[in-house]
N, C-alpha and C positions, 0 to 999 in steps of 0.2 A: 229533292231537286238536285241534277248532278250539276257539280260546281263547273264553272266554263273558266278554262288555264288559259294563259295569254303567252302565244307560243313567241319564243327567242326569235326566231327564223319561218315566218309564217310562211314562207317560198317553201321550204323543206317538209310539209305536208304529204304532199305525194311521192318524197325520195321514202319516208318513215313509213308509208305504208304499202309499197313495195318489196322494204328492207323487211316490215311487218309478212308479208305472204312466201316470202322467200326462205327466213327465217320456220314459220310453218310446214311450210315441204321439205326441208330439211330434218324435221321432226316429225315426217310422216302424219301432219292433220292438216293437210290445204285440201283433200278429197272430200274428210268431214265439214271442214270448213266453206268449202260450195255447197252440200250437200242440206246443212242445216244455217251455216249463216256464225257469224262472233256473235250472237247474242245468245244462242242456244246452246252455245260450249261452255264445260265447267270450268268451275275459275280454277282448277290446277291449271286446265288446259289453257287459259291464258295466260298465266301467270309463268307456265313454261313456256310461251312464248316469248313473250316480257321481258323472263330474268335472262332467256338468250341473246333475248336482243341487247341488253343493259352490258352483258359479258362481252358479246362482239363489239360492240364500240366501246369498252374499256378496252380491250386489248387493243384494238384499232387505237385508239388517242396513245397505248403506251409507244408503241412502235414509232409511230409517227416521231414521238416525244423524242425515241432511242436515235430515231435517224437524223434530226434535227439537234440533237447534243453531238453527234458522231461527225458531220458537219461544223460543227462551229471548233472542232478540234483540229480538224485537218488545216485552218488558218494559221 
């Protein structure tokens, strides 16, 4: 039975699954991905979804971080 997570930001739902198909077209499988559906895709292929998605908002929080330290300097 799959476990049910209790999401942080339950509003942010449909920003992550968005960020989820956009993420995919950028990797060239949103065609596959209408075509047959996320449940009939291999789990590399989700899993490079995933670990793209994991990467871009890492990098996104780092910056973020860089611009918000780089700010509190200019004080």
């Amino acid at each position: 039975m799959p476990r049910r997570r209790r999401k942080l930001v339950p509003d942010a739902g449909p920003a992550l699954d968005r960020f989820k198909y956009e993420v995919a077209e950028d990797l060239g499988l949103a065609d596959k991905i209408r075509q047959v559906g996320w449940g009939d895709m291999t789990s590399r292929e989700c899993g490079l979804v995933g670990g793209n998605m994991v990467r871009r908002m890492i990098r996104y929080a780092e910056d973020k971080m860089s611009e918000d330290r780089t700010d509190y300097q200019n004080y």
